[in-house]
ZAGUFI-492619 format. One record per residue (C-alpha): residue number from 1; residue in three letters; x, y, z. Coordinates in Angstrom, 3 decimals, padded with zeros to 6 digits. Example, Ala and Ser with C-alpha at 12.3 -4.5 7.8 and 13.67 -1.06 7.14 Angstrom:
// ZAGUFI-492619
NODE  num  residu  x  y  z
NODE  1  ala  012.300  -004.500  007.800
NODE  2  ser  013.670  -001.060  007.140
// end
This chain:
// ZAGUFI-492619
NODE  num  residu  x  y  z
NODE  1  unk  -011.494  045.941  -016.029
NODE  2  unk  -008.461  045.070  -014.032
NODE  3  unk  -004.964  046.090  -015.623
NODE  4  unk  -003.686  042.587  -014.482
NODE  5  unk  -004.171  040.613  -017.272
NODE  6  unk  -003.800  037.642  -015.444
NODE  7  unk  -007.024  037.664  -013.994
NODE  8  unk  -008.930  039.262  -017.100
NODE  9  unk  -010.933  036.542  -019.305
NODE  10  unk  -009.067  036.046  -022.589
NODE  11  unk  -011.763  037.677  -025.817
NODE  12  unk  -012.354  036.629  -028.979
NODE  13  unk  -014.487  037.516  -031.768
NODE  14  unk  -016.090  034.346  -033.440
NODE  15  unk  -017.498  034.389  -037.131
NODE  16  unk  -020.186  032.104  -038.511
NODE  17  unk  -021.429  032.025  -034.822
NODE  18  unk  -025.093  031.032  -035.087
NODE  19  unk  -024.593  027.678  -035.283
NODE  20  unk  -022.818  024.844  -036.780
NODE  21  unk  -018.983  024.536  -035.806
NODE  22  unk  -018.809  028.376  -035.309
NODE  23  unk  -021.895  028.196  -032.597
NODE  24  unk  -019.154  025.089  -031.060
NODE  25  unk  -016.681  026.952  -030.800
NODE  26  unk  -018.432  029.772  -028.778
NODE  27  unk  -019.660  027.514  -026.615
NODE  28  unk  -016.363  026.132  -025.917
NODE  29  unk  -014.496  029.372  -025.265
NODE  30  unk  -017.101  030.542  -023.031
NODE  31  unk  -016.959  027.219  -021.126
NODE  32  unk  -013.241  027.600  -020.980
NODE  33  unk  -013.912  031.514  -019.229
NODE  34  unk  -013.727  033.615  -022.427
NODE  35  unk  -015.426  036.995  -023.268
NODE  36  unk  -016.707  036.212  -026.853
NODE  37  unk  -018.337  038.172  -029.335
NODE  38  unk  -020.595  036.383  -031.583
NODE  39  unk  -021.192  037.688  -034.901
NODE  40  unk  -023.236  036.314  -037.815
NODE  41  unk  -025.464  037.755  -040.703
NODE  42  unk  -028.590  035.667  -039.837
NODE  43  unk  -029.866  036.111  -043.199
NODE  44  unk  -029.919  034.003  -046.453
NODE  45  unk  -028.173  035.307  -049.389
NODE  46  unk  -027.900  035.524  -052.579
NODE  47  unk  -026.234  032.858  -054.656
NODE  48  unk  -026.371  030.498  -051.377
NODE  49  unk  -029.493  027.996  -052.456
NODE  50  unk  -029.873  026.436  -048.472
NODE  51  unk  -031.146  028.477  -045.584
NODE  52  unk  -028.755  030.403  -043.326
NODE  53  unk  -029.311  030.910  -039.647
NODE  54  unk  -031.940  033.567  -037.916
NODE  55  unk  -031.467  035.762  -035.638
NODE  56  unk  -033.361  033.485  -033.234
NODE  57  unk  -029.766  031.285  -033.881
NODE  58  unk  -027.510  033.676  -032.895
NODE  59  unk  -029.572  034.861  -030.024
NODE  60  unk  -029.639  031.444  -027.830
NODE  61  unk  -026.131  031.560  -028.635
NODE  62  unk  -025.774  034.395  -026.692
NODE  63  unk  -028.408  033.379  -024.092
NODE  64  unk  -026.455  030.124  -023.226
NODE  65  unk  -023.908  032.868  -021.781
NODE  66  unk  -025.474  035.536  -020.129
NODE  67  unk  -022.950  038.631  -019.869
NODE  68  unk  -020.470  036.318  -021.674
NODE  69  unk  -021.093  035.698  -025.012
NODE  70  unk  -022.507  039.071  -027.180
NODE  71  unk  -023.791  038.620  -030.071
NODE  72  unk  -023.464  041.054  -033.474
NODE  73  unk  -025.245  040.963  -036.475
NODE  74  unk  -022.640  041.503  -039.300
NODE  75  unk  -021.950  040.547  -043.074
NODE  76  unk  -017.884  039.269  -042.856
NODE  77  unk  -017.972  040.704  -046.366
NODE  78  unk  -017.966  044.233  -045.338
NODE  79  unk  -014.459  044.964  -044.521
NODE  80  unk  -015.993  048.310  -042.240
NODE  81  unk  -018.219  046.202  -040.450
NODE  82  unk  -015.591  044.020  -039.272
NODE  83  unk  -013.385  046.948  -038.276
NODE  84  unk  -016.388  048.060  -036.610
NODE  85  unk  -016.588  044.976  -034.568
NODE  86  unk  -013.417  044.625  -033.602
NODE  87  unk  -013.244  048.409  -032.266
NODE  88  unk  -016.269  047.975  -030.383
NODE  89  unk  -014.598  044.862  -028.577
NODE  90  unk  -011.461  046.438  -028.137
NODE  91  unk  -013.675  049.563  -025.747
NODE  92  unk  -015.575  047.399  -024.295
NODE  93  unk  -013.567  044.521  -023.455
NODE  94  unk  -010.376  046.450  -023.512
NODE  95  unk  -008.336  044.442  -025.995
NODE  96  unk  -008.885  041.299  -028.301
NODE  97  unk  -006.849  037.369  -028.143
NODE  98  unk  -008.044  035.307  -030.865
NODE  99  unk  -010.036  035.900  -033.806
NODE  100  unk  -011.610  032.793  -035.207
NODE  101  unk  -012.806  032.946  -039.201
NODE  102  unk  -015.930  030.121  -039.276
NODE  103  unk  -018.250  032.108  -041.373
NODE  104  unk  -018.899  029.844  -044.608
NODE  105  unk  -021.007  028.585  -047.194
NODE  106  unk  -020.927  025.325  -049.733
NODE  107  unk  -021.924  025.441  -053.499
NODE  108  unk  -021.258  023.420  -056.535
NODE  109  unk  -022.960  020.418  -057.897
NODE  110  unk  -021.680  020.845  -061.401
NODE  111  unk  -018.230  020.059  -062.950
NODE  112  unk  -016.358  023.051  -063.096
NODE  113  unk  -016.746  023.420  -067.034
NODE  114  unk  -020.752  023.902  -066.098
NODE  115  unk  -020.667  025.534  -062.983
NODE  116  unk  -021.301  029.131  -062.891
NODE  117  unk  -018.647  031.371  -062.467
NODE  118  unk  -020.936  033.405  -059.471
NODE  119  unk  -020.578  030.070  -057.727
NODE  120  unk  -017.453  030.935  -057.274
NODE  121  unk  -017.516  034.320  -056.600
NODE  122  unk  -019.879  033.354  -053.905
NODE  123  unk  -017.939  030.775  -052.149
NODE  124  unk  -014.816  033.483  -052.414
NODE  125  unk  -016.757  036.499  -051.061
NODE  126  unk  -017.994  034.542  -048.147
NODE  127  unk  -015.422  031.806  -047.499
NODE  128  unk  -011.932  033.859  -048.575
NODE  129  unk  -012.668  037.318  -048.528
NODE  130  unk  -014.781  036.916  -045.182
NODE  131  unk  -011.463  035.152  -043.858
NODE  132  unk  -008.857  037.582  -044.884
NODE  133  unk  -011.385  040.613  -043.767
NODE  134  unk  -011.552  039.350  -040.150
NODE  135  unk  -007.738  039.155  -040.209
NODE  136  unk  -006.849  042.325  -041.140
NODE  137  unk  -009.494  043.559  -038.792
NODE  138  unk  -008.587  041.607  -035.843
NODE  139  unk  -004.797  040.748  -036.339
NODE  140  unk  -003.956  044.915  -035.575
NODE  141  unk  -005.973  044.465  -032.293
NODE  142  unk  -004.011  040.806  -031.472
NODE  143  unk  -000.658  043.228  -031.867
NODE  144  unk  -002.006  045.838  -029.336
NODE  145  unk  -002.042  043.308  -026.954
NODE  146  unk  001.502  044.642  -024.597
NODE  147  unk  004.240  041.722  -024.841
NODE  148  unk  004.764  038.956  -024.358
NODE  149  unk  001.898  038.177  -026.407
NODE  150  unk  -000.017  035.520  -027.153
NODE  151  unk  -002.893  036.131  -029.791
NODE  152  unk  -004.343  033.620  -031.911
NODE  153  unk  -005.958  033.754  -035.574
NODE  154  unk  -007.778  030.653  -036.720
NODE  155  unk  -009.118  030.255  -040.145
NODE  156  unk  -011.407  027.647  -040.972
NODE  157  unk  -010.679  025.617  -043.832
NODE  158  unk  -011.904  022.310  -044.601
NODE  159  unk  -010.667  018.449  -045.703
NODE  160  unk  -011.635  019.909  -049.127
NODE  161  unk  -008.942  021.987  -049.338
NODE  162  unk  -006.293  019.471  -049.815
NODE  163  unk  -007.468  017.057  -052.054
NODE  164  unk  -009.981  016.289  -055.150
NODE  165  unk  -014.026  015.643  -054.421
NODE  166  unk  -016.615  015.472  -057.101
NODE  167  unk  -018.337  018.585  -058.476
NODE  168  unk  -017.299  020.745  -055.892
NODE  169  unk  -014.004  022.700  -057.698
NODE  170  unk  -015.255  025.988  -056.642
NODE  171  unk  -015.397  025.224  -053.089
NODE  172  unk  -011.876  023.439  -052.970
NODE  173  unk  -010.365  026.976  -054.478
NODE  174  unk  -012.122  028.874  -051.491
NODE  175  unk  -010.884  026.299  -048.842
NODE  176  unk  -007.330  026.400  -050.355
NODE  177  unk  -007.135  029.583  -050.446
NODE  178  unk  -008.128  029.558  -046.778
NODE  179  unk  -005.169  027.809  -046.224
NODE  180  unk  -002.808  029.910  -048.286
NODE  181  unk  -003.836  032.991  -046.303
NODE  182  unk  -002.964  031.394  -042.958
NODE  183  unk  000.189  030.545  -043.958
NODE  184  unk  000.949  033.996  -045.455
NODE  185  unk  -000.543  035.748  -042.010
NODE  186  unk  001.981  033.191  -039.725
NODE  187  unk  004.702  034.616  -042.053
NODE  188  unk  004.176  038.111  -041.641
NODE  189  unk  003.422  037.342  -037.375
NODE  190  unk  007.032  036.167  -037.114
NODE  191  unk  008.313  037.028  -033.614
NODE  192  unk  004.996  038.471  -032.273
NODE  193  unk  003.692  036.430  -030.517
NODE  194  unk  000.718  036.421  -032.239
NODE  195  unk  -000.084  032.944  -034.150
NODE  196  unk  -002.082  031.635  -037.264
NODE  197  unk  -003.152  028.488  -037.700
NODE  198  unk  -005.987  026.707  -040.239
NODE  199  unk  -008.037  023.751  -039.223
NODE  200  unk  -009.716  021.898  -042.004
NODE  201  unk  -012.558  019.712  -040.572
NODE  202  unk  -013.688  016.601  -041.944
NODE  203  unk  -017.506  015.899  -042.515
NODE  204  unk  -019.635  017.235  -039.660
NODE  205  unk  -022.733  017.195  -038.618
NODE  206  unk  -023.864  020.703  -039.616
NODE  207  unk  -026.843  022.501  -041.647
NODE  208  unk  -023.634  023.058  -044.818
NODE  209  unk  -023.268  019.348  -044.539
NODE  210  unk  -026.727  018.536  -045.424
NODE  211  unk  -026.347  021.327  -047.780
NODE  212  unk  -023.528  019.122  -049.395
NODE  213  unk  -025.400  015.780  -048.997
NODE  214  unk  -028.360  017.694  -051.182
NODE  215  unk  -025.602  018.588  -053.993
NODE  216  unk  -025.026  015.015  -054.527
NODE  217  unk  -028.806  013.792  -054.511
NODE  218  unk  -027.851  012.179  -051.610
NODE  219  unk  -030.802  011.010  -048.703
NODE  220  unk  -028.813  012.703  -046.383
NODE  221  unk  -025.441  013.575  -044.810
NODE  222  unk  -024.651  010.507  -042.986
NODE  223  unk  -024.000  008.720  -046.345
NODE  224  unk  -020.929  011.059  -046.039
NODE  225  unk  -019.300  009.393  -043.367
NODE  226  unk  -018.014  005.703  -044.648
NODE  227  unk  -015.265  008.430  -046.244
NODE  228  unk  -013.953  008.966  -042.781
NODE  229  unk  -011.929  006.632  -041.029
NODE  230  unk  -013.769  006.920  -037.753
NODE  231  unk  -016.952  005.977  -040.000
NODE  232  unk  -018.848  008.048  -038.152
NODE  233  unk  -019.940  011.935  -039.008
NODE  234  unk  -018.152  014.437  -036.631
NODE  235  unk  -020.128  016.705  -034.378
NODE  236  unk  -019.249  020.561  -034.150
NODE  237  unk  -018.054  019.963  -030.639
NODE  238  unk  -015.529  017.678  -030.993
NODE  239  unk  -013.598  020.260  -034.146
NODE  240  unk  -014.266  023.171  -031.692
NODE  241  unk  -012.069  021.557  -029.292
NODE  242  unk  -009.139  021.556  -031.787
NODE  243  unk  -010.133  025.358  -032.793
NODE  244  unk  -010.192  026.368  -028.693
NODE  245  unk  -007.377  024.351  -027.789
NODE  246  unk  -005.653  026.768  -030.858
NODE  247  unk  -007.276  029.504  -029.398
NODE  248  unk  -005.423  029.041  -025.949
NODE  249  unk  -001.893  030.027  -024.600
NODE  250  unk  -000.496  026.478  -024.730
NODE  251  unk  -000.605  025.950  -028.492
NODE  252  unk  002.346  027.925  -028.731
NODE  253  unk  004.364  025.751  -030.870
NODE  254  unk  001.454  025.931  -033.373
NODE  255  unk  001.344  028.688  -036.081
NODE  256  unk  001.421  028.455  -040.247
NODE  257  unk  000.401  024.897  -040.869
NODE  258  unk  -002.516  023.278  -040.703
NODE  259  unk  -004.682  020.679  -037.986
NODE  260  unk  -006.287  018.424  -039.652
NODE  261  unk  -009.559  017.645  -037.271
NODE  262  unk  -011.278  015.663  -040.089
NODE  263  unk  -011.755  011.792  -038.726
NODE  264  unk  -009.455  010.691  -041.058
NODE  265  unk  -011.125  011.871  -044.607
NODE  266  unk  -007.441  013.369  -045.676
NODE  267  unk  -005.718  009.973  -044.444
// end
């Protein structure tokens, strides 16, 4: 690679990459010139009662960008296999510029009194621990980046984060705690150059969605969308272009708070 930086593509590893908002927001980086690794587990797992994304998923993900979009098969709840990830783009990319949490799964259905407490741990393995394991993975590689710097950690929360829905407690601890690790990272970034940020979507058109739509007995997801005052559903696109535009050197002014690219739902 060329040592002037100027002319290098900016990298980023993306989790949850498969598809939904995560598969988005490869697509937009890598329309925008990025190097992107793509990771996913392309499995289903246990305690997660909707299927997950194949490896078929992840793989026209990467064939949409030939030679600029790679994709890794990884579990974000193995700390190592993060690390591993992150060295691996660090040689062969020669450094790392955003790091973008999307990996995530929905549960609930029950008031929190009945739910099971593995509901929980589920949703917290995947959605919080996956989060803060990418961070302290990639944030290292975002501060070997020579000054000035300008690397960018985005954690994807969700609408449900900030306020009360029915039967889904467990997932509105996850999402807030997404949001209570991004503002603890931005602290500890002070005077980096290196930002956080969290962007809590609204309802979007996405597998989890349905997923959600099924936990209420619900025909399908676009009953979800007279919440939103756009009274539409969202497609993954249009909250990828908040999460890239974070992503990029002009959201400097952005870093611990939150951008809320939710149609409304929180209004």
């Amino acid at each position: 690679m060329t040592t002037d930086r100027a002319l290098d593509p900016r990298v980023a590893i993306v989790t949850g990459a498969a598809r939904g908002i995560g598969a988005a927001v490869v697509d937009g980086l890598a329309g925008a010139g990025w190097t992107v690794v793509a990771v996913d587990l392309v499995t289903d797992m246990a305690g997660v009662d909707y299927p997950m994304s194949r490896p078929a998923d992840l793989e026209a993900v990467e064939a949409r960008w030939p030679g600029q979009v790679h994709a890794v098969m990884a579990d974000v709840r193995d700390a190592k296999a993060l690390a591993d990830v992150v060295a691996q783009t660090e040689r062969d990319h020669g450094g790392l510029d955003a790091a973008v949490a999307a990996a995530a799964v929905i549960g609930g259905g029950k008031a929190l009194w009945d739910e099971s407490p593995q509901t929980l741990k589920t949703l917290w393995d995947i959605n919080v621990l996956g989060t803060w394991d990418l961070a302290a993975a990639a944030v290292p590689a975002l501060l070997r980046r020579p000054e000035p710097r300008s690397g960018r950690f985005v954690g994807i929360a969700s609408a449900a984060g900030h306020r009360g829905m029915w039967h889904l407690a467990a997932y509105i601890t996850a999402k807030h705690a997404v949001v209570g690790l991004v503002l603890g990272l931005a602290a500890d970034l002070r005077g980096t150059g290196v930002t956080a940020m969290a962007v809590s979507p609204g309802s979007t058109r996405t597998p989890m969605l349905s997923a959600t739509a099924a936990l209420y007995g619900l025909e399908g997801p676009e009953e979800l969308s007279h919440h939103q005052l756009v009274e539409r559903l969202l497609e993954p696109a249009e909250v990828a272009a908040a999460i890239c535009w974070l992503c990029s050197e002009q959201s400097s002014a952005m870093t611990g708070s939150v951008l809320h690219a939710d149609g409304g739902l929180t209004t």
